[in-house]
Every structure is written in C-alpha cells, then in structure tokens.
VOZA-18871 format. One record per residue (C-alpha): residue number from 1; residue in three letters; x, y, z. Coordinates in pm, 1 decimal, decimal comma. Each point is the difference from the previous one (the first is absolute). Example, Ala and Ser with C-alpha at 12.3 -4.5 7.8 and 13.67 -1.06 7.14 Angstrom:
REM VOZA-18871
site pos 1; code ala; x 1230,0; y -450,0; z 780,0
site pos 2; code ser; x 137,0; y 344,0; z -66,0
REM end
This chain:
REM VOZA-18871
site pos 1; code unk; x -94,8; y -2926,9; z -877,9
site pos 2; code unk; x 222,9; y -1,3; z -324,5
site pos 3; code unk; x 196,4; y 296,9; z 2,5
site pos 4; code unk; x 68,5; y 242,8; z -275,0
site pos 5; code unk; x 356,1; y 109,3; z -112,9
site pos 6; code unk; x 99,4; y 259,0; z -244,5
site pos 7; code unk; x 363,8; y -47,1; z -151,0
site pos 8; code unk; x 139,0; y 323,7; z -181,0
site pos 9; code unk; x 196,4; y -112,1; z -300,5
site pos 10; code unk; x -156,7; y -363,5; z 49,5
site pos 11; code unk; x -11,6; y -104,9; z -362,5
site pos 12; code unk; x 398,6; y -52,8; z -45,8
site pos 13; code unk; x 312,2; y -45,3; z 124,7
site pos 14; code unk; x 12,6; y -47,4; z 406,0
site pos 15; code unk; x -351,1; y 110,1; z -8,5
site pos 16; code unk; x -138,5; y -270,3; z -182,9
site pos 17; code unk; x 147,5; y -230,4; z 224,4
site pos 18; code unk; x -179,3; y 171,8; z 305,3
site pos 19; code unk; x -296,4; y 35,0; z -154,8
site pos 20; code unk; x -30,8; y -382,9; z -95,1
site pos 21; code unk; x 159,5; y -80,6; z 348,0
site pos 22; code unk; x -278,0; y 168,3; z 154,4
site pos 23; code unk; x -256,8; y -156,0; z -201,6
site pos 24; code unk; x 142,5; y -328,6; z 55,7
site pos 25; code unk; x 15,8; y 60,3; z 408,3
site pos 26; code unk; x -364,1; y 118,1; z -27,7
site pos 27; code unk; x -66,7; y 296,0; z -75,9
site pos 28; code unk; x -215,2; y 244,6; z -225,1
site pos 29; code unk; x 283,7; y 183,6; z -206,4
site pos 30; code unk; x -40,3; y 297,9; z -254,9
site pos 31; code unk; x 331,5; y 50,0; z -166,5
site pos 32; code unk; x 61,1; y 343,6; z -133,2
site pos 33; code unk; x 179,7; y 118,4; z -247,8
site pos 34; code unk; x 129,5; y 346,2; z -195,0
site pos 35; code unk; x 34,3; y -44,5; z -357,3
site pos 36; code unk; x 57,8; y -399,4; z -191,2
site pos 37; code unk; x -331,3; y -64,1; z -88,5
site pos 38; code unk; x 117,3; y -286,0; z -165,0
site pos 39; code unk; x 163,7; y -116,4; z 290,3
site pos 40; code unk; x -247,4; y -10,4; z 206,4
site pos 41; code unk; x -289,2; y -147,1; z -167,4
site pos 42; code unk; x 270,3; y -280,7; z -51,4
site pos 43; code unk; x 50,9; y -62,5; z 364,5
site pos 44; code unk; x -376,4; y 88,0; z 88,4
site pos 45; code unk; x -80,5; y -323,5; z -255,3
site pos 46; code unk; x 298,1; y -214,0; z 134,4
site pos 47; code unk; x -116,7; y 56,9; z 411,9
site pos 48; code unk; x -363,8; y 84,9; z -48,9
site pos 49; code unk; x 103,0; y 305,2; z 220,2
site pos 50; code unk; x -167,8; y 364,7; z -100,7
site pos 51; code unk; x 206,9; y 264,2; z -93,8
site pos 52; code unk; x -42,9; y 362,4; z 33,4
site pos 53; code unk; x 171,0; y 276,7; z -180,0
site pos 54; code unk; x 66,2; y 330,6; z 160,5
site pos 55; code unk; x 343,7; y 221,0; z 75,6
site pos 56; code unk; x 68,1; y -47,3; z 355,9
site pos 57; code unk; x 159,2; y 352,1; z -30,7
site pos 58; code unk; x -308,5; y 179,5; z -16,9
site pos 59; code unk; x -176,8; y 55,2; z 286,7
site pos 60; code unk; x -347,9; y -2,0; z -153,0
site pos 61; code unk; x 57,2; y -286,3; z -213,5
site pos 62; code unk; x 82,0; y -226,4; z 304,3
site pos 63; code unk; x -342,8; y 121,7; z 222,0
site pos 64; code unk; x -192,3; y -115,2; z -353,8
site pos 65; code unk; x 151,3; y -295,5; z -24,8
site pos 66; code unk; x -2,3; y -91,8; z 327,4
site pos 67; code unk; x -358,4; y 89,0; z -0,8
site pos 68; code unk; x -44,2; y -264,4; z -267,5
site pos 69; code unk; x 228,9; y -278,0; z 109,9
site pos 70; code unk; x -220,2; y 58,6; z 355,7
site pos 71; code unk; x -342,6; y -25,5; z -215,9
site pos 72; code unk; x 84,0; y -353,0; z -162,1
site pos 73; code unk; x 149,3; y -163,0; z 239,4
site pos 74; code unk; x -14,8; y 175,2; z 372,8
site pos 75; code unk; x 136,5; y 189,5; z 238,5
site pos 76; code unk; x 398,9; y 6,5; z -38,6
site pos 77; code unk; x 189,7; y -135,9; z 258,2
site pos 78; code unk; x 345,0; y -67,6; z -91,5
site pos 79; code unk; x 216,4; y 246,0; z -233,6
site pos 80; code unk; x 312,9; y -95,4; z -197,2
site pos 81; code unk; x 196,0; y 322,0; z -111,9
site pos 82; code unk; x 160,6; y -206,0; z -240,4
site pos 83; code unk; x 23,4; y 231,5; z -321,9
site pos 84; code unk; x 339,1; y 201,4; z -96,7
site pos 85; code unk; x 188,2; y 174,6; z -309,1
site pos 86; code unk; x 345,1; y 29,3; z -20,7
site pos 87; code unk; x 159,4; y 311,5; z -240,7
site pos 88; code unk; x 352,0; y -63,4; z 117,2
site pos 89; code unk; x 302,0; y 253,8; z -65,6
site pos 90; code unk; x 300,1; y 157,8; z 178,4
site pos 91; code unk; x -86,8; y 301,0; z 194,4
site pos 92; code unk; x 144,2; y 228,7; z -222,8
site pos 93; code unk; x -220,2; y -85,8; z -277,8
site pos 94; code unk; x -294,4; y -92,9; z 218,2
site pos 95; code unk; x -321,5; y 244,1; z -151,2
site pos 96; code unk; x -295,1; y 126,0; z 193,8
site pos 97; code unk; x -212,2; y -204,4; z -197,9
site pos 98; code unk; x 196,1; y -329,4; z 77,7
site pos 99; code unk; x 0,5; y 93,9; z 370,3
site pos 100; code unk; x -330,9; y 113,8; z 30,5
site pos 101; code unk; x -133,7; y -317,7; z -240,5
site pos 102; code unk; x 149,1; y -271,3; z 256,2
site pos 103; code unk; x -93,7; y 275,2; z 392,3
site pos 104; code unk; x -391,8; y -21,8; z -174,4
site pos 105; code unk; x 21,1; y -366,8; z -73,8
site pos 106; code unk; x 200,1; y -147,1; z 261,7
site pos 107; code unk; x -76,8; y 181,7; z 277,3
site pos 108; code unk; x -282,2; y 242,9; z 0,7
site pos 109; code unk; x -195,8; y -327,0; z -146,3
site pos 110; code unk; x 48,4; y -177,9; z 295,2
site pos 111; code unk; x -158,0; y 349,8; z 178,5
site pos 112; code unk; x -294,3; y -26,8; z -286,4
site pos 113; code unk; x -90,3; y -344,2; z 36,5
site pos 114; code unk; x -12,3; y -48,8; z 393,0
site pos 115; code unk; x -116,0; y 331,8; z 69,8
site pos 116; code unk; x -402,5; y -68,2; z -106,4
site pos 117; code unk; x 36,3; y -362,5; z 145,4
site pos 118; code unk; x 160,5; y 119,2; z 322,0
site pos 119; code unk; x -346,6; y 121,5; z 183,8
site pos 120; code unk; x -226,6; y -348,2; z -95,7
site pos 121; code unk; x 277,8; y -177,3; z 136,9
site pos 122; code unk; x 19,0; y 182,2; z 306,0
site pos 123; code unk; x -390,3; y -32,6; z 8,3
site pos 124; code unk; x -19,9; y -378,3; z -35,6
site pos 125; code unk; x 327,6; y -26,6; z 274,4
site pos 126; code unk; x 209,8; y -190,7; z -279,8
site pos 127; code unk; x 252,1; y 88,6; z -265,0
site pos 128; code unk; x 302,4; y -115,9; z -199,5
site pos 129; code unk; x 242,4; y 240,8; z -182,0
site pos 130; code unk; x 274,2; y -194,4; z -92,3
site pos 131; code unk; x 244,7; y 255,2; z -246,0
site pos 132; code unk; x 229,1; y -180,3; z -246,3
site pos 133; code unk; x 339,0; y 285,6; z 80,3
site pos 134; code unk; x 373,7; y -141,2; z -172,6
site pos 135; code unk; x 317,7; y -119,4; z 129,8
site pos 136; code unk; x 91,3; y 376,4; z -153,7
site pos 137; code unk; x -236,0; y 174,9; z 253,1
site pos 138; code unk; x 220,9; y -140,7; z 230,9
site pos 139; code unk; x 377,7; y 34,6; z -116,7
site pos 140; code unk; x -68,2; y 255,1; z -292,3
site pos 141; code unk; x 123,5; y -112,9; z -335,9
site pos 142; code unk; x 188,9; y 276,4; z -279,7
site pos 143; code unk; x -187,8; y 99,2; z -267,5
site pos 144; code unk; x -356,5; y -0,1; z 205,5
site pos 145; code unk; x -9,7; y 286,5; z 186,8
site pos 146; code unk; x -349,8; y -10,6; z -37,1
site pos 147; code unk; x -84,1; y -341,0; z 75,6
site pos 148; code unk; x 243,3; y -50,0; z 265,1
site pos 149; code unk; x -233,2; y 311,2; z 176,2
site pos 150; code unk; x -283,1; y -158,9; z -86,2
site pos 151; code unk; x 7,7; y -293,9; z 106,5
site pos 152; code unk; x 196,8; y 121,2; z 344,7
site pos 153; code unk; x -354,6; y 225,1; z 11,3
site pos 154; code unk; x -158,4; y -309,1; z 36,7
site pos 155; code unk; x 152,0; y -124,4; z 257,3
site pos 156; code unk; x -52,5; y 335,3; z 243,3
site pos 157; code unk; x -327,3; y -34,6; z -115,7
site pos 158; code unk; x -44,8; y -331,3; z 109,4
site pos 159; code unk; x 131,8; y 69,9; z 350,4
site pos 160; code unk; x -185,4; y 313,8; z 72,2
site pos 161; code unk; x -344,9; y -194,7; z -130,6
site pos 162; code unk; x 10,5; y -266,8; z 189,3
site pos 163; code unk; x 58,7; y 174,2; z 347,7
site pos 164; code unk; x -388,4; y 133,9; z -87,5
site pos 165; code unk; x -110,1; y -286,8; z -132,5
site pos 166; code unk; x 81,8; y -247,5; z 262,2
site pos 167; code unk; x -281,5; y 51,1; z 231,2
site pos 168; code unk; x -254,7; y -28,6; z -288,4
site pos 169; code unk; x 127,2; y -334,3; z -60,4
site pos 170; code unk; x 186,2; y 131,3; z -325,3
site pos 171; code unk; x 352,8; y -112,1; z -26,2
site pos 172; code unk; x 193,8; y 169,9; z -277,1
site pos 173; code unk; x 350,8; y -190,6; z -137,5
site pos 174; code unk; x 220,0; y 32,4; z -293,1
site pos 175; code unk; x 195,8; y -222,9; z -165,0
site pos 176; code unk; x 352,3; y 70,0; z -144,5
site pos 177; code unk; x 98,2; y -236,9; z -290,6
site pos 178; code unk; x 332,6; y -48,6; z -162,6
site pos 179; code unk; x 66,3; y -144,7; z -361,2
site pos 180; code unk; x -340,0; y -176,9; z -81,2
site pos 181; code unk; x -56,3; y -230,1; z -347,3
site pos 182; code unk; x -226,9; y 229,4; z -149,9
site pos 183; code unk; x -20,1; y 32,7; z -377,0
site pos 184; code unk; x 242,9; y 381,4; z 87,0
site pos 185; code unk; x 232,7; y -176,2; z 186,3
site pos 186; code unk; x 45,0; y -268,4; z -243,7
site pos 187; code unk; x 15,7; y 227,3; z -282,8
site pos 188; code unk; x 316,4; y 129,2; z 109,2
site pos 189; code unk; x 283,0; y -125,8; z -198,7
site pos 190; code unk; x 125,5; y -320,7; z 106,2
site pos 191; code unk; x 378,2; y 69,1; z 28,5
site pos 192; code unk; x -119,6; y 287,5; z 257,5
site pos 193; code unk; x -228,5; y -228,8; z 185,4
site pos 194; code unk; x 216,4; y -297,8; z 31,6
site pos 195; code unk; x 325,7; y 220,3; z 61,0
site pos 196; code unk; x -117,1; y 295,4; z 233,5
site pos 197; code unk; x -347,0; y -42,7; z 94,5
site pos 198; code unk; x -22,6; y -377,3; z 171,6
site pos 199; code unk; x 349,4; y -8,6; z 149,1
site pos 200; code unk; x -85,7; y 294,9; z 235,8
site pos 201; code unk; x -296,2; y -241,5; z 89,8
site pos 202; code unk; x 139,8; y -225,0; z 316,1
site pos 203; code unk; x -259,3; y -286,8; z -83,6
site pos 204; code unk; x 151,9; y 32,0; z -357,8
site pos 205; code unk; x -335,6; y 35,0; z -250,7
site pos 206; code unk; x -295,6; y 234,3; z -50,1
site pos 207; code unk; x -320,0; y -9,8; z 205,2
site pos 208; code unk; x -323,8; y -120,7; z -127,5
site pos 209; code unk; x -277,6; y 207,3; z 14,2
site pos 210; code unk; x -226,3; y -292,3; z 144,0
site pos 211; code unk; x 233,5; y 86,6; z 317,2
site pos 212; code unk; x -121,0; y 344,3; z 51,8
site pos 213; code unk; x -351,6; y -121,0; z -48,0
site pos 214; code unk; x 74,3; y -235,7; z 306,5
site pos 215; code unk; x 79,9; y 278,8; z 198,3
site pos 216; code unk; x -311,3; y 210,8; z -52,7
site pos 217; code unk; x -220,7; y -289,3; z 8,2
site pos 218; code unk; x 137,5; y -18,8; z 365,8
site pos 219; code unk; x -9,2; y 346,8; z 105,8
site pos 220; code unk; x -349,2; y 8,8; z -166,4
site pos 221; code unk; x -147,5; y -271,2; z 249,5
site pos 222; code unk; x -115,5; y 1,2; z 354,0
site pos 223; code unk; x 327,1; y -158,6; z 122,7
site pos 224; code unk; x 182,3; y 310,5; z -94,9
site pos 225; code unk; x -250,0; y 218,9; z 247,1
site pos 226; code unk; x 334,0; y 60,2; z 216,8
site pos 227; code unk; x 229,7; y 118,0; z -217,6
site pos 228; code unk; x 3,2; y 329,2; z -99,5
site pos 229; code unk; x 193,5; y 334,4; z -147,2
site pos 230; code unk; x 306,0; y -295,1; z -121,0
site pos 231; code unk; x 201,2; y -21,5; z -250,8
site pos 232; code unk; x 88,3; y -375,6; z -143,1
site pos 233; code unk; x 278,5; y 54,6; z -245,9
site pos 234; code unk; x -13,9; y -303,3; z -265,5
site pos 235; code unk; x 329,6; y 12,6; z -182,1
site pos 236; code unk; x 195,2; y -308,3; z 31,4
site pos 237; code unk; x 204,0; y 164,7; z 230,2
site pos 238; code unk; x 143,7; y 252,0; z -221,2
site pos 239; code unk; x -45,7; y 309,4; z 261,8
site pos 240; code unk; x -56,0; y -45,4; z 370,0
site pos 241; code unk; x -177,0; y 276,1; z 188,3
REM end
C-alpha cells in the first residue's frame, strides 16, 4: 500500500525538498501551499507532484483541503508541518499584527492541520506528524519574539502529542534546523553570511535542504515506528541541546 503524505509549505524552500524526497522514497505527496501561485505550478510541472492552495491558519480551510487532498489521492497518513512566516522586529516595536501573523501561521497551523487528520490516523493504528520547529525554538534569537514562541510551541506540542499518539501507532517528531541554503538564507547579504552567519556554524557552511528531506523521509517510514516525541536538531553543530 503506497502511502499518502501531505507537506505544508511543500512547493519551496525546505518543503520542496521534502515533498520531492518523499515522492522519490515512495510516496503519494500533495504539497500545499499559501499564496505563489506562480511558484507552485512551477514546481508542480518540474516534480509532477499536485499542489494545493489553502492558509494553514484557518481552521476551515485546512478540513476542506484536507478533504480534497484525501478525495484524489487517499487517506492521509503522514503530515509535514512544514509551512512558516517570519515578521521579525525587536520587542519594542513588535505589533499585534506581526505577533499574531507568525502564533496563527506557525503554530496554531500546526494545531489546524493535524487536528482533522488526528482521528483517521488513530482509526487506521498509523500516523506520522513530523513538525519542521527552528534552531530559534530552541535557543531564542532577538528580534523574533514571535517566532522564537512559535516554533518553541511546536516543540511542547510535539511532546504532549506523541504521549497520546503512541499507542495508536502515531509517532509525532519535530525537526529543528539551523542555517539552511534556501533562496532566504542566501539572499542575505554576502558580507553577513560569510562573516557572521557560517563561522558560528562548527562544520563551517550552510545546510542543504535535501538534508532535512533525509530526515523526514526517515521518520516518515516504518523503521522510525520507535522513535517518538524527539527532537533531532540539524545545525552543523551551531547549538547543542
């Protein structure tokens, strides 16, 4: 039985790389995505892999489109909470909006999208929920308040969930990454990247986001059955927990 992964934010960035990971390792994928249309019919024509648009922060939006997803290709088994904003900036200048934009997003998506899965999987005794968090979630990082809790959110999340999923056969991890080669990370200015960024990196360069997709392509499969409620930092060493 081939089975069916959805990845949130799977048309760019570390999420394209787990959604064509999983598709290579054998699996039905539906890669969602918020808002670049143009973006994702390109990397729907590059992988063959169908995307589907919806706003993981809205609750009824995710039940649709999980509804859909579900109706072409089958009952989902394995969820990447993959997508994430950022609206960084000090405290003191931090508004509602930007705090509540990234809370919705970040972590009240992750709620949205596992929530109307959580009950098949239970039904059918297996599950994956595998939650993309941030090396921030896990030292904090000035300037993103609001991601920083976020993405720490995740991680309590991920601990609590997996205690009840466990003896459904659901195992629920998340996965912290540090300075990935995305197109953001690479669009910060060179001097700043070569000068600040990478030297606080012990194995001295960037991750690729091929790497990450290793990881979840692991925790998706059957040989991952025992490990649950972790944590696997991926940061070239930059922050030890």
């Amino acid at each position: 039985m081939t089975r069916t992964a959805i990845v949130t934010g799977g048309s760019r960035g570390i999420g394209a790389a787990i959604s064509a990971g999983l598709k290579e390792a054998g699996y039905k994928v539906a890669a969602n995505y918020a808002g670049n249309d143009e973006a994702a019919a390109k990397f729907k024509e590059e992988t063959g892999i169908p995307v589907y648009k919806w706003s993981v922060a809205d609750y009824d939006a995710c039940v649709e489109g999980i509804k859909q997803v579900e109706a072409d290709l089958g009952p989902v088994d394995i969820l990447v909470n993959n997508a994430g904003i950022t609206r960084d900036g000090m405290f003191h200048k931090m508004t509602p909006q930007q705090w509540r934009e990234v809370i919705d997003t970040n972590l009240n998506g992750v709620f949205n999208m596992t929530h109307p899965l959580w009950s098949g999987m239970r039904d059918r005794k297996f599950g994956r929920v595998i939650t993309i968090s941030s090396i921030n979630g896990q030292k904090g990082q000035a300037g993103q308040a609001n991601y920083s809790a976020a993405k720490a959110g995740d991680l309590g999340f991920t601990k609590a969930l997996a205690q009840e999923g466990a003896r459904a056969g659901i195992t629920v991890n998340a996965i912290c990454p540090g300075y990935i080669a995305t197109e953001m990370v690479k669009a910060i200015d060179e001097k700043v990247l070569n000068e600040r960024i990478i030297p606080q990196i012990p194995v001295g360069r960037l991750g690729e986001p091929e790497e990450i997709a290793r990881i979840v392509a692991f925790l998706a499969s059957d040989d991952a059955g025992f490990i649950t409620g972790s944590t696997i930092s991926a940061n070239g060493g930059q922050f030890f927990v």
